[in-house]
Each structure stands twice: as C-alpha cells, then as structure tokens.
C-alpha positions as CSV (number, residue, x, y, z in Angstrom):
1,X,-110.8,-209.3,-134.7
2,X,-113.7,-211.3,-136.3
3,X,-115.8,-209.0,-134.4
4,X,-114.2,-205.5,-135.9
5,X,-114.3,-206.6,-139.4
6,X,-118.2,-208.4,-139.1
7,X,-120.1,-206.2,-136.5
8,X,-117.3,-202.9,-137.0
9,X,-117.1,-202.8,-139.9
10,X,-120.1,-204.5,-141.7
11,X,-117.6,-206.6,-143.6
12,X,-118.7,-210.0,-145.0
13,X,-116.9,-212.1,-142.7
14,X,-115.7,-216.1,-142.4
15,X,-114.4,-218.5,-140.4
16,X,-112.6,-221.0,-141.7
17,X,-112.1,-224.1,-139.3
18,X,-110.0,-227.2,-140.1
19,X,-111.3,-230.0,-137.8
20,X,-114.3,-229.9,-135.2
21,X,-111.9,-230.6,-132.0
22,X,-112.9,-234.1,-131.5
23,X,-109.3,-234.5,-129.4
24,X,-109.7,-231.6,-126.5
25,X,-111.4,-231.6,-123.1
26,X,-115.0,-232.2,-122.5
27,X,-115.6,-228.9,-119.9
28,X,-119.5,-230.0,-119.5
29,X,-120.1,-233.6,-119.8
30,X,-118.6,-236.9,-120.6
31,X,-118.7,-236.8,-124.6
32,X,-115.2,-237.4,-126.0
33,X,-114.2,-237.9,-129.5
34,X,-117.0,-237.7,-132.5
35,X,-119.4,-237.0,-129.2
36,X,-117.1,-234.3,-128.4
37,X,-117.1,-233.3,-132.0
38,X,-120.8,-232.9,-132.5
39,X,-121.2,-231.0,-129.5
40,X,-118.0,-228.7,-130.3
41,X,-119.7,-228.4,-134.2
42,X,-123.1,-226.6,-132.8
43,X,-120.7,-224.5,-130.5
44,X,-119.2,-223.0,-133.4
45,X,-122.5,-222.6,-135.0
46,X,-124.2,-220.6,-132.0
47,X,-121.2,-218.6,-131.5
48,X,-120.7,-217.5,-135.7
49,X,-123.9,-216.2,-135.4
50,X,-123.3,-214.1,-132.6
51,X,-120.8,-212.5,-134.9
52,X,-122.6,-212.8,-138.4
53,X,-119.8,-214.8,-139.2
54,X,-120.2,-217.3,-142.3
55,X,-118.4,-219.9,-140.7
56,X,-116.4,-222.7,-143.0
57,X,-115.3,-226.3,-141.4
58,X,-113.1,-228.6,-143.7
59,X,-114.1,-231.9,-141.8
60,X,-117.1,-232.6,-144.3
61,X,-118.4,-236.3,-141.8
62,X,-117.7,-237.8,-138.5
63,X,-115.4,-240.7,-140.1
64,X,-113.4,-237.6,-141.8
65,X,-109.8,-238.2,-141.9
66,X,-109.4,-234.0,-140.8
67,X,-109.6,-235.0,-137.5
68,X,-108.5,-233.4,-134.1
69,X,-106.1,-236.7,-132.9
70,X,-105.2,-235.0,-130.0
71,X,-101.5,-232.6,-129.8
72,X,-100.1,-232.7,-133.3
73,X,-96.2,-231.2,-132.6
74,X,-95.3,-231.0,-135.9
75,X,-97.1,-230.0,-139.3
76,X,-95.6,-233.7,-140.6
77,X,-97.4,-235.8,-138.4
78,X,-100.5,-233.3,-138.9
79,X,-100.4,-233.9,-142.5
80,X,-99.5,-237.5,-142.4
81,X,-102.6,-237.5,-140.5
82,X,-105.2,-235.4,-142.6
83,X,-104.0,-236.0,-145.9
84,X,-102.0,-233.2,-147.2
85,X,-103.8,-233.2,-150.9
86,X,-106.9,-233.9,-149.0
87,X,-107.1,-230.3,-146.7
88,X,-105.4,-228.9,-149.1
89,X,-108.1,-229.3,-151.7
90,X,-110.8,-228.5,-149.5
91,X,-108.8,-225.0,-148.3
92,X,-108.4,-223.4,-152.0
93,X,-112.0,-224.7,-153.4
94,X,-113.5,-222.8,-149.7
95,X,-111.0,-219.9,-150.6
96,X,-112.4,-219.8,-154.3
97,X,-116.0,-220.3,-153.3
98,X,-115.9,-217.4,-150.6
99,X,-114.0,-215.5,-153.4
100,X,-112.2,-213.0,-149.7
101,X,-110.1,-210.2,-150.5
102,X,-108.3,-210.6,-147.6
103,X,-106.7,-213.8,-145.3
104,X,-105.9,-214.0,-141.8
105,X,-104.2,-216.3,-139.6
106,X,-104.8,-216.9,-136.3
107,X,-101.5,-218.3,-135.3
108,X,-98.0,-218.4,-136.5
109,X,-95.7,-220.9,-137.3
110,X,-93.5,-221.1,-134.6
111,X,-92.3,-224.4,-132.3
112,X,-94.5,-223.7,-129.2
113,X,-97.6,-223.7,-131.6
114,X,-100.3,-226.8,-132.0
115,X,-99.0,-228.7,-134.8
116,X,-102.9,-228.6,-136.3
117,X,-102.5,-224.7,-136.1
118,X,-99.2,-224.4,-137.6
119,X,-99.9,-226.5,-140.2
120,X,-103.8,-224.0,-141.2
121,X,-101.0,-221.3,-141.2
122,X,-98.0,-222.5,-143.5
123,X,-101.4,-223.8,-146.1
124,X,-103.2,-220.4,-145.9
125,X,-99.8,-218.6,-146.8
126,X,-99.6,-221.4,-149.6
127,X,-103.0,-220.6,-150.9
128,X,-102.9,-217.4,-150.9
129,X,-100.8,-218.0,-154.1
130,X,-102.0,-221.2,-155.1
131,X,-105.8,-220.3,-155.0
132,X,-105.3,-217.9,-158.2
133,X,-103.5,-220.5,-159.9
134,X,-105.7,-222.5,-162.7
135,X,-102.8,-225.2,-162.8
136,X,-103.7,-226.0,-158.9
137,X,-106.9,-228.8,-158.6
138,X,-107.8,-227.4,-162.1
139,X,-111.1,-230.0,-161.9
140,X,-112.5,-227.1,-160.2
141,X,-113.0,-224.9,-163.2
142,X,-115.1,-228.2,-164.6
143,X,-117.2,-227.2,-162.0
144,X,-117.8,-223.8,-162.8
145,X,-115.5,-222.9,-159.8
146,X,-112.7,-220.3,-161.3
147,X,-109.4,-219.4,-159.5
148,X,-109.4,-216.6,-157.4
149,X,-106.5,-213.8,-155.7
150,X,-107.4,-212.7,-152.7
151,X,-105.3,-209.1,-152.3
152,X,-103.9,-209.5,-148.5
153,X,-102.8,-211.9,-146.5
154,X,-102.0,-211.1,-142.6
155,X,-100.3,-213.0,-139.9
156,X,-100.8,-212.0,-136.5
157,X,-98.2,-209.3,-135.9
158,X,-94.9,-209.6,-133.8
159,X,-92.4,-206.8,-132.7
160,X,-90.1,-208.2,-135.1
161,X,-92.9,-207.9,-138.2
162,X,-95.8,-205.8,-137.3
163,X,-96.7,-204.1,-140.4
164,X,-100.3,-202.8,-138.7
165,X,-101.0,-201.8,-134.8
166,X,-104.5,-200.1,-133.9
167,X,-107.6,-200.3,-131.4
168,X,-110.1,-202.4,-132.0
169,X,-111.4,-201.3,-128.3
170,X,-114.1,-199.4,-129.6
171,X,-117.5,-199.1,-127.6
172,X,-120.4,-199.6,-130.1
173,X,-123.8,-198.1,-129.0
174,X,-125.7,-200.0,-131.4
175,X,-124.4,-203.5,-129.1
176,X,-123.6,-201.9,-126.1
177,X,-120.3,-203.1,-125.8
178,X,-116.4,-203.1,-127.4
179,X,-115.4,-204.9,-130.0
180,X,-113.1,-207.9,-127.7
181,X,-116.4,-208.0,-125.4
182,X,-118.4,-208.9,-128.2
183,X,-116.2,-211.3,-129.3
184,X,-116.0,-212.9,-126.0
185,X,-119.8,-213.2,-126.2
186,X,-119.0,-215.5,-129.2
187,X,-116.1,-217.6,-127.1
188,X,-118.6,-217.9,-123.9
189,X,-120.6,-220.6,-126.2
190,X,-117.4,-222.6,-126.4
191,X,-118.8,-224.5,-123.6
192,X,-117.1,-227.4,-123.7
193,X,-113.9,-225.6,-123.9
194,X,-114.7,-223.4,-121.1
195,X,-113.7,-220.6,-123.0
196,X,-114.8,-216.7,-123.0
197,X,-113.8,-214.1,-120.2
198,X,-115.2,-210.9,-119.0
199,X,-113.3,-208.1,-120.4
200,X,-113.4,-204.4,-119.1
201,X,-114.1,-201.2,-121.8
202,X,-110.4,-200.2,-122.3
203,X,-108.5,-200.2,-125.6
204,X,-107.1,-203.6,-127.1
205,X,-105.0,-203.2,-130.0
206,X,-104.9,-205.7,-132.5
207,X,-101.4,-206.3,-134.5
208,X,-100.7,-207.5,-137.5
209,X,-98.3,-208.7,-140.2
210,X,-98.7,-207.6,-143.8
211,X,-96.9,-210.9,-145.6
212,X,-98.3,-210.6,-148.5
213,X,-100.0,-208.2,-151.0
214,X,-101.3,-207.4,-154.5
215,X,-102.8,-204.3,-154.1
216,X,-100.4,-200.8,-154.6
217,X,-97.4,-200.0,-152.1
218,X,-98.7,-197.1,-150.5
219,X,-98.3,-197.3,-146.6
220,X,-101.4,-199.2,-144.8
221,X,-103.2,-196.5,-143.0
222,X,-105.3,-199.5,-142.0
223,X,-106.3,-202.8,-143.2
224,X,-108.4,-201.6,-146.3
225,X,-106.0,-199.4,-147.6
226,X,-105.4,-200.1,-151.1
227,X,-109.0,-201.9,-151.6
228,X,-112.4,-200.6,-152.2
229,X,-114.4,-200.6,-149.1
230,X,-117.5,-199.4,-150.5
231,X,-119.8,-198.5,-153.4
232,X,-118.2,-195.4,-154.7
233,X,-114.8,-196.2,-153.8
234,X,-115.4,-199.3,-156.4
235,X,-116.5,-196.9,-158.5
236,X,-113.1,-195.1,-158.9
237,X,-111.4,-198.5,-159.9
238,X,-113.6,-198.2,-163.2
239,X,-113.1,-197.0,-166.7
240,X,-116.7,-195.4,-167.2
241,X,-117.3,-191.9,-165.5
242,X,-121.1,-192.9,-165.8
243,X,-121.0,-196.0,-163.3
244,X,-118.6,-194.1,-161.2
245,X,-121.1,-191.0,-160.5
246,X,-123.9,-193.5,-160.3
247,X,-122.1,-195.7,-157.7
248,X,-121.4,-192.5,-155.8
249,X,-125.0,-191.3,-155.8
250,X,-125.5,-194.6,-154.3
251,X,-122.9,-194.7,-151.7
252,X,-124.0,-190.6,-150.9
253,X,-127.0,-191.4,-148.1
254,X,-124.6,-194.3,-146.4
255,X,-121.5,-191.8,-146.3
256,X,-123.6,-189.4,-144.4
257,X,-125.4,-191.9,-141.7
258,X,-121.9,-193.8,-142.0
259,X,-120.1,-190.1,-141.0
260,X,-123.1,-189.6,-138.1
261,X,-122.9,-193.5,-136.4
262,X,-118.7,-192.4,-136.2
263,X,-119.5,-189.4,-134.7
264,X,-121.7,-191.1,-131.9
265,X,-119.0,-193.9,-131.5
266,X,-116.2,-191.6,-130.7
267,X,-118.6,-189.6,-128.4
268,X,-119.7,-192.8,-126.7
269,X,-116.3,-194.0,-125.9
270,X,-114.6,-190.8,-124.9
271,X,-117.4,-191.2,-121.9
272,X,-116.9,-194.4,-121.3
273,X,-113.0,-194.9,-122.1
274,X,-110.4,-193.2,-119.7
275,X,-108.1,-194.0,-122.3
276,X,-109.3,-192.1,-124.9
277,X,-107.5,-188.7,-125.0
C-alpha cells in the first residue's frame, strides 16, 4: 500500500514507526537488543527509500522507554511499558508536523494481534481526533506547532467493514514491476527479520475500512474521493475564480502526460496480466 500511494500515485508518503524492534529475532547475526535495534533502525532507512517514503520512528535514543520488550499481549502492559503520555505525545506532535490528510493502520485491534500493534492502532484512531484539538499538549502551539485534522482515517478492511476494495496489482513500466513487488523490494532489506518474498504479476487487492471522515458523504470511488488530489482540483475548493483558472493552467501539461503514463499502464498490464479482462 505504501507503495500505491508513494511510487502510484506520487503521493507524499510516511511511515510512522513506534519502537525500532529491539525484542525480535536476529535473522543474520548475533546482535540482540539495542544491537538488534541499531541494525533494525538502518533497515528501515534503506528500505523507506526504496519507497520514497518519509519514514517517522517515536523511539527518539537507545535508553528510550518506547521500546520493543518482547510480545506485549495487551495494550495495558504496552502502555505501562512505554508511557502512555509519553507515545502519545510524540504521535500527535509527528501527526501535526507531517500535517497528512489521510491515516492508516496497519493492523486492527483484535486479541490475536501484538499488543505493541494494537496499542499504534487504538492511539492513531485517538489522534485522529485529538491531533486537531488545541486543548491536547497545547505546549505545542508555544512552539509554533498548530493543531491539525487530518480528513480520513482507514483501518485495514474486513468482510464485516470494508468500506473500500480495489487492485493495487498494477504493473508500472517506469519500475518494471507491480505495486506489492515493489514493496517487497522494500521488505527484502528487513534482513534481520528475514522478511520480503517473491511475488508473481497478478492482481492484489488492497481493503480497507473507512472509520472515520471529515470530508463530504459522497460514496468513495476510491481513497481520494472527497479531497483534492492535485493542483486544479485545489483550485475548485477556492473562492477566487482567478487562482482557480490559474491553478488549472498549471495542473493542464500534468493532466495530459498524467492521462498518457495511464494509458501505457493499462496497455502494459493487459500484456502482462491474465487477469485483466
């Protein structure tokens, strides 16, 4: 998904990590712990810039208390851990400094799930409320830093709540591969974790759970529906006819090389896809 929205889509994209997995397996050597956790840090840094990703990690030092302890089974002992005020803090000032219109999660919160995931998930759905609030850690308006509303927040959908369901299994001729391949090019460099797989060109749909919004009710055609994905669509959303032709002129040459590259994509994958109709 990172992939879609970074490489895809040309969307200014970030990855928010809570700790720098200090607790896991060591696939490659003997490091454990804050060894582990240096080691696991320049993984993440190799792999967000396979994926022009601005990547975010709330464990500021080694000797930080947001710390990967090992299984966490419950977002209690997670907290208890981390210091609930603590990543809580550090979530809504990276949300207001990144200023996102939309927030994902990568996991839900459900029994099964890693305590330390479970517990990114219940604060992200809290921020996506509390960020916009000037009463929450209002020292950060000292600073300069303002309160901001990001206008969608997805969970990763279910066939109870998806909301959203399409292919992100396109075949870009620009990288020469899909979408999830690219994105496994990012997890290969999760050495230590032996991650990353080789995937085939075939479609891979992506679903999601719109659970929360502040943009208009219209049904999602996708996930920008309802916000202004470029220059002239930004445009419409002012009250002054002169910026909104002159962001249009500027958008015009991008429409048309934006309309061609499409045109070359779907070509592409209809030859490579046998599950394109």
């Amino acid at each position: 998904m990172l992939s879609y929205m970074s490489l895809g889509n040309g969307v200014r994209t970030s990855s928010v990590i809570a700790n720098r997995g200090e607790g896991g397996q060591n696939e490659i050597g003997t490091e454990l712990g804050n060894g582990l956790g240096i080691i696991r840090s320049l993984e993440l840094e190799e792999a967000s810039e396979v994926l022009n990703l601005d990547l975010r990690i709330l464990s500021e030092q080694l000797d930080d208390d947001i710390y990967d302890f090992g299984f966490s089974k419950s977002i209690d002992e997670t907290l208890d851990e981390w210091g609930e005020e603590r990543v809580y803090e550090r979530l809504i000032r990276t949300i207001r400094e990144e200023r996102p219109d939309i927030l994902f999660t990568s996991f839900l919160d459900v029994p099964s799930q890693h305590g330390h995931h479970r517990t990114m998930t219940v604060l992200t759905e809290r921020a996506f409320v509390d960020a916009a609030d000037p009463s929450v850690f209002p020292e950060h308006a000292d600073e300069g830093l303002l309160p901001w509303q990001p206008l969608k927040f997805y969970l990763p959908g279910t066939e109870e709540t998806e909301t959203l369901n399409f292919n992100i299994g396109i075949y870009d001729p620009i990288y020469e591969k899909t979408y999830p391949q690219l994105g496994e090019e990012s997890r290969f460099l999760h050495r230590s974790q032996g991650m990353g797989r080789d995937l085939p060109i075939e479609d891979f749909f992506q679903s999601l759970n719109l659970a929360g919004s502040h943009v208009s009710e219209e049904e999602e055609e996708d996930i920008f529906t309802g916000l202004a994905f470029d220059l002239r669509e930004y445009g419409k959303t002012l009250d002054n006819r002169s910026w909104e032709n002159r962001l249009a002129r500027l958008q015009a040459p991008w429409m048309r090389w934006s309309r061609r590259t499409q045109i070359v994509k779907v070509c592409t994958r209809k030859q490579y896809s046998p599950y394109v109709k």
